[in-house]
C-alpha positions as CSV (number, residue, x, y, z in Angstrom):
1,X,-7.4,-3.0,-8.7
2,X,-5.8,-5.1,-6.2
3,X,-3.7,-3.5,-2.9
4,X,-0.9,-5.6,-0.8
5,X,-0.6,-5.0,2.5
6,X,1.8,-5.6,5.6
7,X,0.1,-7.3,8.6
8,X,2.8,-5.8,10.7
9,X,2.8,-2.3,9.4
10,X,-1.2,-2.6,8.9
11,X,0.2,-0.1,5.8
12,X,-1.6,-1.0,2.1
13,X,0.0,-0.3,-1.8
14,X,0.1,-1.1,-5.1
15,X,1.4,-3.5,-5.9
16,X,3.7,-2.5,-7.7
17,X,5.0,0.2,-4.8
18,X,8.6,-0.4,-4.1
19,X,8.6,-0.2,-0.2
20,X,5.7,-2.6,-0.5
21,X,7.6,-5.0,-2.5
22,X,9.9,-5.6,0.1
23,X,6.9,-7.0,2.5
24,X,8.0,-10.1,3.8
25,X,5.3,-13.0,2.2
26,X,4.4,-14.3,5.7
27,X,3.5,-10.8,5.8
28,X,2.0,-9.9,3.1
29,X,-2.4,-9.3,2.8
30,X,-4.0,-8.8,-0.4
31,X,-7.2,-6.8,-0.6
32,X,-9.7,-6.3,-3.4
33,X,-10.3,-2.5,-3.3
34,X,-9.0,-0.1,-0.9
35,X,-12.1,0.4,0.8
36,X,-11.8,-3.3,1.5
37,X,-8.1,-2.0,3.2
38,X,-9.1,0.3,5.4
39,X,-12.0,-1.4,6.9
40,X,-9.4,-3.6,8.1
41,X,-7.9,-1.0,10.3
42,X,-5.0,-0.8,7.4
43,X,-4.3,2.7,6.1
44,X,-2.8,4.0,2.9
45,X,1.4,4.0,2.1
46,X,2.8,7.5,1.9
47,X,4.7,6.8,-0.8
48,X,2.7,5.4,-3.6
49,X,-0.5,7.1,-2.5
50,X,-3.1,4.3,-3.4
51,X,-5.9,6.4,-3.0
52,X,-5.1,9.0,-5.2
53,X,-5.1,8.7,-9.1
54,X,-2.6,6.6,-11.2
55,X,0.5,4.7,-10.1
56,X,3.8,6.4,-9.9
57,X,5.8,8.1,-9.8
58,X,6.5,7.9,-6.4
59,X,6.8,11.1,-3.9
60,X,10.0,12.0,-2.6
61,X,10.8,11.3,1.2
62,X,10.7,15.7,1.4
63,X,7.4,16.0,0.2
64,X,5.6,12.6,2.5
């Protein structure tokens, strides 16, 4: 799978995460793995938890 993530933030998701959607292009990393992410220094989005199991649905802001 592949992971986006924000240069500003230094946050990575799927790609398909909605709060990473909104990442600004000039912005905007792509890494192969997540592995590959956090050896950057980048570390996972609270929302769409890329590190756990499959996509979606997303957590509620309560439960972050």
């Amino acid at each position: 799978p592949m992971f986006n993530a924000c240069k500003t933030t230094q946050i990575f998701c799927r790609p398909n995460c909605p709060p990473g959607r909104r990442t600004r292009p000039e912005n905007r990393v792509v890494f192969p793995s997540s592995s590959a992410a956090i050896d950057m220094g980048y570390r996972p989005c609270l929302v769409c938890v890329p590190m756990e199991g499959q996509p979606g649905p997303w957590k509620p802001k309560n439960q972050r």
